[in-house]
C-alpha positions in Angstrom: -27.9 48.6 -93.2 -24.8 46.9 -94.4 -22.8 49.1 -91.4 -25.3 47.5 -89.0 -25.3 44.4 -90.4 -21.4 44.2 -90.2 -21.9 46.0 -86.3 -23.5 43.4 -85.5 -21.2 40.6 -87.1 -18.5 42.4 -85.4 -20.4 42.3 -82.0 -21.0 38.7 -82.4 -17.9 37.4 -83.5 -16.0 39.1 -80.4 -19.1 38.1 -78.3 -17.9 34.5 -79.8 -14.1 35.5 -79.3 -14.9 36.5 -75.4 -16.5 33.5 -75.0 -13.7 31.4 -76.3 -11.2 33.5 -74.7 -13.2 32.8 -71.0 -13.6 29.0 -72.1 -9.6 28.9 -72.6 -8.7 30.8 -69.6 -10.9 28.4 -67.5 -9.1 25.5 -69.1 -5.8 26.9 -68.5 -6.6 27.2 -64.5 -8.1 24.1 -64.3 -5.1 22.5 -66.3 -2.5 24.6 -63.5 -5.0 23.3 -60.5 -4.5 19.6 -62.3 -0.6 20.0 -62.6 -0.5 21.1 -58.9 -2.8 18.4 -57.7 -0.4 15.7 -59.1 2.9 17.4 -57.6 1.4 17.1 -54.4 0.3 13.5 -55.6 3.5 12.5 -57.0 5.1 14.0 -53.6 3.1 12.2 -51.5 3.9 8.9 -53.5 7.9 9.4 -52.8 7.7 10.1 -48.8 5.2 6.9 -49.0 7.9 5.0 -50.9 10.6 6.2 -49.2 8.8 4.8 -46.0 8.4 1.7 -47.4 12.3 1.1 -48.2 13.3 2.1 -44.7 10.5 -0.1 -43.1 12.2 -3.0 -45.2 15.5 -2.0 -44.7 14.9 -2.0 -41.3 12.8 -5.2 -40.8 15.5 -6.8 -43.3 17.9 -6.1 -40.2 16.0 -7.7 -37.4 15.8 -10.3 -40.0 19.8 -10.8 -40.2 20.4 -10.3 -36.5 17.7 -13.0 -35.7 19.0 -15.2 -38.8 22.7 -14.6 -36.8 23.3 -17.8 -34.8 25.3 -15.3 -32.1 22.3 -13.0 -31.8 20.2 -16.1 -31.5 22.0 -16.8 -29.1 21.8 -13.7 -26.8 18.1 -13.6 -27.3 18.0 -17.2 -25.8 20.4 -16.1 -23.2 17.9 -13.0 -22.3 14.8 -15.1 -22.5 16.2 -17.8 -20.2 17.4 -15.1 -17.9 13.8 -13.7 -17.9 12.4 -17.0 -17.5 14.4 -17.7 -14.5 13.6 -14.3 -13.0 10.0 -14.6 -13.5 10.3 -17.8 -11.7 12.1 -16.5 -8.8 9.4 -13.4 -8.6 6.6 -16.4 -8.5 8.5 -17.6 -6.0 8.9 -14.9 -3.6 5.5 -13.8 -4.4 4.2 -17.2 -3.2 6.2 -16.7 0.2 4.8 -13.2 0.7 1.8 -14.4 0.3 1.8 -17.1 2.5 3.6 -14.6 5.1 0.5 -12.3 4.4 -2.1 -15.2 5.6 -0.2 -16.2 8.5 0.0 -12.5 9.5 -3.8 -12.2 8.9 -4.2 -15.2 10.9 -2.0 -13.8 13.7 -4.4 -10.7 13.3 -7.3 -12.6 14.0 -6.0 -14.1 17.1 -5.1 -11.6 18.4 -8.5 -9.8 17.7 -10.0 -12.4 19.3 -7.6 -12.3 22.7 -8.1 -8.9 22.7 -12.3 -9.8 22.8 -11.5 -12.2 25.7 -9.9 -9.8 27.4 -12.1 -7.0 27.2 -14.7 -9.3 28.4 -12.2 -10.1 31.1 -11.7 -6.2 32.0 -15.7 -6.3 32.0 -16.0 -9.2 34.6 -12.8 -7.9 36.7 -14.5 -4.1 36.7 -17.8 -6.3 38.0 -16.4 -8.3 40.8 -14.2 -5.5 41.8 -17.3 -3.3 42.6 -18.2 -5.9 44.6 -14.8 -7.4 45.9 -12.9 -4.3 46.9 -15.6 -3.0 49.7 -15.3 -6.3 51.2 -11.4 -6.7 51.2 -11.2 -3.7 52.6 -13.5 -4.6 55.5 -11.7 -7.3 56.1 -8.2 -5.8 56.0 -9.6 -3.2 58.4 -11.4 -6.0 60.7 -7.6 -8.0 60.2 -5.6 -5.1 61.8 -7.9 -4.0 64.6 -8.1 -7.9 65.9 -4.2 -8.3 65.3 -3.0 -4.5 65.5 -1.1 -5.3 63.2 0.0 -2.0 60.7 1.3 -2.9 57.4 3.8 -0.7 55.7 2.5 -0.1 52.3 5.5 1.0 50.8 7.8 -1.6 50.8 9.2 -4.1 48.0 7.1 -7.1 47.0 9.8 -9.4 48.9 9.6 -7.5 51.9 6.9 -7.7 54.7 7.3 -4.3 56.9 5.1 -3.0 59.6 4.5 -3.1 63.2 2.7 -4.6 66.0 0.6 -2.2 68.9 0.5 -3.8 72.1 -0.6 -2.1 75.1 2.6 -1.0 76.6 4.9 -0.8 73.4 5.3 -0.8 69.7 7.0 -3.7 67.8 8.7 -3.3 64.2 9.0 -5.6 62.5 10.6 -6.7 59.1 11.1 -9.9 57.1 12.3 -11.3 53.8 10.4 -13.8 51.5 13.1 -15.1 49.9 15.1 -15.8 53.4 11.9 -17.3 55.5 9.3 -19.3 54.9 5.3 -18.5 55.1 5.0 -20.3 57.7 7.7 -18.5 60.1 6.9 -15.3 58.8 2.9 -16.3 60.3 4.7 -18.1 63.6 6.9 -14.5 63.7 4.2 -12.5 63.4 2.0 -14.3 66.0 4.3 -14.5 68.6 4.7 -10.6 68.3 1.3 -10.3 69.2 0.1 -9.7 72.7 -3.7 -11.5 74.1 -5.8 -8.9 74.9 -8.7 -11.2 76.3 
């Protein structure tokens, strides 16, 4: 029994020996995981401190060149040179934009001519359905009373044609600018022959 007995203190003592063994093992990986976690702290910390120094180092400049009277003195030179170009920008902006509503009113206008003379075109096509049969008649009734031929074809300061009289044929051809309405109708008269 004393065997046994001593089996079984054997068995738990290393049971107690595993146990501790595990318990320390477990310690020691958390302890690495701990050490590895503040590395990475302490890491981070530099960069973060590092950043820190150049942003003041940096702002500390911006602080000297704007403490500088000369470099205060460029930036008023550049603001005043942005002022006066803003203004100039307002300026021409104001311009265009008056040239836009003076254009747009100029549109309008003209829309509305155009209305008026679309309605125009409307009355003109009207009258002329009515108008043109009856000049024609009377063109036609003109020349067979006068016999009197008109030739079409000549310039707008030029009357042209000829006269039919019984026996003969009569040209005829007369300048605006050089005679008068009235001798051109005397002229033109006189060519003609009574038939009554």
């Amino acid at each position: 029994m004393e065997e046994e007995d001593m089996y079984e203190d054997c068995v738990s003592h290393a049971g107690e020996a595993i146990l501790v063994i595990t318990t320390e093992q477990l310690e020691f990986t958390k302890i690495a995981e701990l050490q590895e976690l503040w590395e990475k702290i302490n890491i981070l910390k530099e960069k973060s401190n590092q950043k820190i120094k150049e942003d003041i180092e940096a702002l500390q400049c911006i602080l000297q060149e704007l403490e500088d009277p000369h470099e205060k003195s460029k930036l008023v030179d550049q603001e005043t040179e942005l002022t006066t170009r803003c203004e100039e920008t307002m300026k021409r902006l104001g311009k265009a934009s008056e040239e836009g509503q003076q254009l747009q009113s100029k549109v309008k206008l003209e829309e509305k001519e155009k209305e008026t003379y679309k309605k125009t075109l409307l009355d003109v096509t009207k009258n002329k359905s009515y108008s043109l049969p009856k000049a024609k008649y009377n063109v036609n009734l003109y020349c067979n009373i006068s016999n009197i031929r008109w030739q079409l074809d000549s310039t707008q300061d030029d009357i042209k044609g000829y006269v039919c009289k019984k026996s003969d044929v009569q040209p005829f051809s007369l300048n605006t600018k050089q005679h008068s309405k009235f001798y051109v109708s005397n002229y033109l008269w006189d060519l003609m022959e009574e038939d009554w």
